[in-house]
C-alpha positions as CSV (number, residue, x, y, z in Angstrom):
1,X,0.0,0.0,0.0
2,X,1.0,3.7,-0.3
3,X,1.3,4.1,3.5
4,X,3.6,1.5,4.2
5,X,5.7,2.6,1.1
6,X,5.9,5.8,2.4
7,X,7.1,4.2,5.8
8,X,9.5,2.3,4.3
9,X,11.0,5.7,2.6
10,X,11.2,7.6,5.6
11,X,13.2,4.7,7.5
12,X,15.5,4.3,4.5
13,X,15.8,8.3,4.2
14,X,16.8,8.2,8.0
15,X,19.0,5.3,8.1
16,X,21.0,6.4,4.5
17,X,22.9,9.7,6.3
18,X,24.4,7.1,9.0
19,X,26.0,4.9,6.6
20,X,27.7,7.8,4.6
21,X,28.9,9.3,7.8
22,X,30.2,5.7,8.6
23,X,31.9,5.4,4.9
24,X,33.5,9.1,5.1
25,X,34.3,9.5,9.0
26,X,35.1,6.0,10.1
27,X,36.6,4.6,7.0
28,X,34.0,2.0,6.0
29,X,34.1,2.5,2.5
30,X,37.0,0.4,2.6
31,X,37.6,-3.0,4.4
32,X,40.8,-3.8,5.9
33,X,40.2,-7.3,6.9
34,X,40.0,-10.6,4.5
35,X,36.8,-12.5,4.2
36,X,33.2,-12.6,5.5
37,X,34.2,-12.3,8.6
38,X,36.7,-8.8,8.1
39,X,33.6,-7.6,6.6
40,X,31.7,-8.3,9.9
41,X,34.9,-7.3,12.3
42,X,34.9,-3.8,10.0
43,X,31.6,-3.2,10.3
44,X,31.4,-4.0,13.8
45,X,34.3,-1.4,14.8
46,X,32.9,1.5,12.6
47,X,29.7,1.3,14.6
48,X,31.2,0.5,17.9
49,X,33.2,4.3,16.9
50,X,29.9,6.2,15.8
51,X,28.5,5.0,19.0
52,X,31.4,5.6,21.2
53,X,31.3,9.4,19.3
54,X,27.9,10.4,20.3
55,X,28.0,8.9,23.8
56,X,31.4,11.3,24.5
57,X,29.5,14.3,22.5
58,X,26.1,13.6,25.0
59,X,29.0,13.2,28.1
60,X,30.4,16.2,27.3
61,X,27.1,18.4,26.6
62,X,26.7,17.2,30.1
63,X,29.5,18.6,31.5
64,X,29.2,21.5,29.8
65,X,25.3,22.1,31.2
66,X,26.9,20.9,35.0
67,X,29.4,23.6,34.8
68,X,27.2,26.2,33.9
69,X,25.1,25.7,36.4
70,X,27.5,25.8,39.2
71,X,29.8,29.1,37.8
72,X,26.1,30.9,37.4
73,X,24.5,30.8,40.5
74,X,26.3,33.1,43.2
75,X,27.7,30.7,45.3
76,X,29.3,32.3,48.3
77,X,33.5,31.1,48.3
78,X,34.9,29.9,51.4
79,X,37.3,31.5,52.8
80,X,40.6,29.1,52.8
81,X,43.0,28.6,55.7
């Protein structure tokens, strides 16, 4: 049916920007390993690397929010010995 076409499109249209990032950024257009199973270990370690890279960006958006917090609020300094 039309719908379920239409589906099918927006899932491909999603998932196609994620495998060209994986070909350009984490060199998956080429496979450095012999056989079926290079093609598995390759594809295994350029998604285990896109993962890994938006884990440390969402990490570090953290950090970024935690510290902004804490240097904006007027927190009174102790006075040291």
């Amino acid at each position: 049916t039309r719908k379920k076409k239409h589906k099918l499109f927006c899932k491909r249209a999603g998932i196609e920007p994620t495998i060209g990032h994986l070909k350009s950024d984490f060199r998956l257009g080429r496979n450095f390993y012999k056989g079926v199973f290079g093609d598995v270990v390759n594809l295994l370690l350029a998604a285990a690397a896109y993962n890994f890279k938006r884990a440390m960006r969402v990490l570090w958006l953290l950090v970024e929010k935690i510290c902004g917090t804490l240097f904006s609020c007027n927190i009174p300094q102790m006075s040291t010995f």
